[in-house]
VMD Tcl script that builds the backbone (N, CA, C; Angstrom):
set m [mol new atoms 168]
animate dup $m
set s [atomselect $m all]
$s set {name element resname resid chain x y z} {
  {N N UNK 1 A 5.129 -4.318 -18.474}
  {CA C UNK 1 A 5.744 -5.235 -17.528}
  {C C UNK 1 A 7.193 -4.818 -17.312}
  {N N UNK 2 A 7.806 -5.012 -16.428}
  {CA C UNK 2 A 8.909 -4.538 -15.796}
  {C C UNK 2 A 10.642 -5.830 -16.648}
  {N N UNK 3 A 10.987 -4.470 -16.729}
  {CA C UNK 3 A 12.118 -5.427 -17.096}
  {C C UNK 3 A 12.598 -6.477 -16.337}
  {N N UNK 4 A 12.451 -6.189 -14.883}
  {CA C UNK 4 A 12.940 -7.464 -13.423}
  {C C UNK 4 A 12.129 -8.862 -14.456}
  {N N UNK 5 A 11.021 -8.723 -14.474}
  {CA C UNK 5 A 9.751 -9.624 -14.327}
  {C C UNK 5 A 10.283 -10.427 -16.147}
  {N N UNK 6 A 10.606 -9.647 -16.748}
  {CA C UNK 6 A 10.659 -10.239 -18.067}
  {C C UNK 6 A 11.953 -11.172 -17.784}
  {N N UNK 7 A 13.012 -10.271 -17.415}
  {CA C UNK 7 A 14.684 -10.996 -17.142}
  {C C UNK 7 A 13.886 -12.466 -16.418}
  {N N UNK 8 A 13.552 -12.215 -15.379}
  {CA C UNK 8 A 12.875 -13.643 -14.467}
  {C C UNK 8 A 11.961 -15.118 -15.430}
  {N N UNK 9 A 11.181 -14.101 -16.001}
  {CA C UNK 9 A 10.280 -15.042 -17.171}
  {C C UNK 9 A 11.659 -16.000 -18.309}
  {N N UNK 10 A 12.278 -15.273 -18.576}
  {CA C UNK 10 A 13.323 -15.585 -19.494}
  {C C UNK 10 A 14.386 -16.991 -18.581}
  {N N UNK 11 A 14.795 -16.194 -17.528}
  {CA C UNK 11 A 15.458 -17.144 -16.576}
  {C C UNK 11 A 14.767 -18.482 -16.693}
  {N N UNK 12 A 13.437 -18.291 -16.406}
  {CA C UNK 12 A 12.467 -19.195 -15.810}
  {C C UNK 12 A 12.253 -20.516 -16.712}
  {N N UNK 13 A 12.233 -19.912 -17.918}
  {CA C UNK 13 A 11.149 -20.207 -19.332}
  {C C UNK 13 A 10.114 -20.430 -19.272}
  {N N UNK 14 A 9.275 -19.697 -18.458}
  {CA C UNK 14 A 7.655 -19.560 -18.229}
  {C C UNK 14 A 7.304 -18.050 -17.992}
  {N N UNK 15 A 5.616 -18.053 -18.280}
  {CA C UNK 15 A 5.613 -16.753 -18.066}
  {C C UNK 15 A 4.493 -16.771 -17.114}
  {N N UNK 16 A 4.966 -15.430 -16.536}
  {CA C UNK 16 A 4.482 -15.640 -14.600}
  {C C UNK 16 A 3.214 -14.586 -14.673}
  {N N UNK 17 A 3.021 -13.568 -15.453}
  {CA C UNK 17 A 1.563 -13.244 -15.482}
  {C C UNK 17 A 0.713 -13.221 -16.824}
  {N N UNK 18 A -0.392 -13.043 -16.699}
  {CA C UNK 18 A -1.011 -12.898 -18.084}
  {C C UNK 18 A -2.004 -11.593 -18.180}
  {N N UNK 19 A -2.328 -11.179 -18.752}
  {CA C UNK 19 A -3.115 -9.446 -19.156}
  {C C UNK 19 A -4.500 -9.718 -19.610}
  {N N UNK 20 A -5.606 -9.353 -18.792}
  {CA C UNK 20 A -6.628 -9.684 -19.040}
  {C C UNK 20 A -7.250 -8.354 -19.350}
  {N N UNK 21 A -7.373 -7.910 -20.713}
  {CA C UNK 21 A -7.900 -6.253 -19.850}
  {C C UNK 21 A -7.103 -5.497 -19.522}
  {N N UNK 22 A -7.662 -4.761 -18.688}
  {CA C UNK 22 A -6.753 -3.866 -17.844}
  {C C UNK 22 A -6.166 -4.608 -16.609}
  {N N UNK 23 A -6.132 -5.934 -16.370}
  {CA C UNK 23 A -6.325 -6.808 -14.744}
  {C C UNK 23 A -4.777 -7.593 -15.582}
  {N N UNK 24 A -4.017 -7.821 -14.039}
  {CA C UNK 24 A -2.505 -8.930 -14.090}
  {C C UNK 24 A -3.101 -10.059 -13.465}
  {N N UNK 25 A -2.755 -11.166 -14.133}
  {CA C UNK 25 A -3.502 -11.943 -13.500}
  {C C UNK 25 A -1.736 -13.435 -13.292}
  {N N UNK 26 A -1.432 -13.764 -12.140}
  {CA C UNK 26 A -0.504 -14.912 -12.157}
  {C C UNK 26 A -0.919 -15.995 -13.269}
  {N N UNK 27 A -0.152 -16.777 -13.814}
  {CA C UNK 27 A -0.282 -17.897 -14.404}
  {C C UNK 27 A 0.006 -19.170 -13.167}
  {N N UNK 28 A -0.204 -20.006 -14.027}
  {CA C UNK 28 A 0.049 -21.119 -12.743}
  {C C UNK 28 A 1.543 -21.580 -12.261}
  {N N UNK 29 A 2.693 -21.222 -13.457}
  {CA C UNK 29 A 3.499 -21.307 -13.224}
  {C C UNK 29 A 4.051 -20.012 -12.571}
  {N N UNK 30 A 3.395 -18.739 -12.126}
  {CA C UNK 30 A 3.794 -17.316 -11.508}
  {C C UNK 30 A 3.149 -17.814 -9.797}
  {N N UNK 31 A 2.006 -18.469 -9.551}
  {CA C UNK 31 A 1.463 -19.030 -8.664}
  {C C UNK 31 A 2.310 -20.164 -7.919}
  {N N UNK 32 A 3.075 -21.161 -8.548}
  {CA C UNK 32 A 4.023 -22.031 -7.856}
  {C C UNK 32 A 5.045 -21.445 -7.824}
  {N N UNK 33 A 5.593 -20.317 -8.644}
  {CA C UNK 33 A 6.868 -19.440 -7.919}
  {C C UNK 33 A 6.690 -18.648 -7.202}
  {N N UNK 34 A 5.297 -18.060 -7.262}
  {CA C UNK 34 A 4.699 -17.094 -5.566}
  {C C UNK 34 A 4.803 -17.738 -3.843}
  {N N UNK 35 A 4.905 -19.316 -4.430}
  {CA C UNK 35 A 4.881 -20.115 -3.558}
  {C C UNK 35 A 6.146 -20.637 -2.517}
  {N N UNK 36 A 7.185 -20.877 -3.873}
  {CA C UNK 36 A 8.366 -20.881 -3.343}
  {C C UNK 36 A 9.014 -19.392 -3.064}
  {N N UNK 37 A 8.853 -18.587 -3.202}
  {CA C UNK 37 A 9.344 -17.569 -2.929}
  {C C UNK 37 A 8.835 -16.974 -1.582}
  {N N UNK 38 A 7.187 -17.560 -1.072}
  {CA C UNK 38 A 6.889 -17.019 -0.106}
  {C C UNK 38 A 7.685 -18.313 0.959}
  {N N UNK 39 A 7.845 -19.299 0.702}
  {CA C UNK 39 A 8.530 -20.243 1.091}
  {C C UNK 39 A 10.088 -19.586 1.899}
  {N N UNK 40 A 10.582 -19.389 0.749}
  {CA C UNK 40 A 12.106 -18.399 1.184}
  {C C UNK 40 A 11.909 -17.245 2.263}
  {N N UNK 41 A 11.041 -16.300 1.766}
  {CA C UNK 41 A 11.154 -15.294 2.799}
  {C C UNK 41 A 10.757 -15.903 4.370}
  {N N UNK 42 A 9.803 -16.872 4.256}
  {CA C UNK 42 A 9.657 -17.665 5.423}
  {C C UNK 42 A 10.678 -17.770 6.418}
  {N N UNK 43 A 11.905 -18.738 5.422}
  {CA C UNK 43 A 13.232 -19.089 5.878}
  {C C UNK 43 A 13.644 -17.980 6.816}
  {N N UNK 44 A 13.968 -17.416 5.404}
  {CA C UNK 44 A 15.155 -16.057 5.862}
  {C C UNK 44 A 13.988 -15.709 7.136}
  {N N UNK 45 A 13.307 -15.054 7.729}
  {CA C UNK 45 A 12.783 -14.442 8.584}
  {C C UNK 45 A 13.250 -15.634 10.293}
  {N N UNK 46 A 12.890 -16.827 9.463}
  {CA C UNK 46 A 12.424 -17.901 10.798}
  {C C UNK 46 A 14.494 -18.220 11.161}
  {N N UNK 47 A 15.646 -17.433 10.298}
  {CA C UNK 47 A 16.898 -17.923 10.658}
  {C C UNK 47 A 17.123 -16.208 10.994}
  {N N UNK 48 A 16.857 -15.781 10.675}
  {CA C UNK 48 A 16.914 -13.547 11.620}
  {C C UNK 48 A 16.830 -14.067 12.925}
  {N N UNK 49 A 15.401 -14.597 12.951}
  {CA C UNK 49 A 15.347 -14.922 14.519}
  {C C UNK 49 A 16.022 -16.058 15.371}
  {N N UNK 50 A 16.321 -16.526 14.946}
  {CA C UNK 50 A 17.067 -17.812 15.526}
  {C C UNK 50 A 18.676 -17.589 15.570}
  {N N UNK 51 A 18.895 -16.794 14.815}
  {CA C UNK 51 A 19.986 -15.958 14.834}
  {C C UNK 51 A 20.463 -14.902 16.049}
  {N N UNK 52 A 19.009 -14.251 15.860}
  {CA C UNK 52 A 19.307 -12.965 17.033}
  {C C UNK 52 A 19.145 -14.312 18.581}
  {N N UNK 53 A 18.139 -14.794 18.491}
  {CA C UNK 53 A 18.423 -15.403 19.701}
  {C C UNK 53 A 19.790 -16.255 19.829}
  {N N UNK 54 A 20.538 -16.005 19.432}
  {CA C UNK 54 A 21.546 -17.040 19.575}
  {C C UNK 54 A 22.559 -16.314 20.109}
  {N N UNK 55 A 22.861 -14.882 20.075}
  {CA C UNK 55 A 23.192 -13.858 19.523}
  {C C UNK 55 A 23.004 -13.103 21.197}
  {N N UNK 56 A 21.590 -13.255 21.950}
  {CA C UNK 56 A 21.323 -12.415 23.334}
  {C C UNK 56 A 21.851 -13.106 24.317}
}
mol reanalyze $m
mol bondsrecalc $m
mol representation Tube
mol addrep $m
């Protein structure tokens, strides 16, 4: 696992995947931060554009 992902787990105090095997599998608490995070990039994308149009 990647040092990013551990620093984050630590931040977090949860841990965001689990090792099944050879398979990564999210935990449920890696699943509600997949969530908010897809949440954010949402943002940021939906204010780029609202931006550039503001902008022409």
């Amino acid at each position: 696992m990647s040092v990013q992902v551990r620093k984050l787990e630590e931040q977090l105090d949860a841990v965001l995947f689990e090792q099944i095997g050879k398979k990564i599998y999210l935990t449920e608490d890696g699943k509600k931060l997949y969530e908010y995070a897809d949440k954010i990039f949402n943002l940021v994308n939906e204010a780029k554009l609202t931006i550039n149009d503001m902008t022409i």
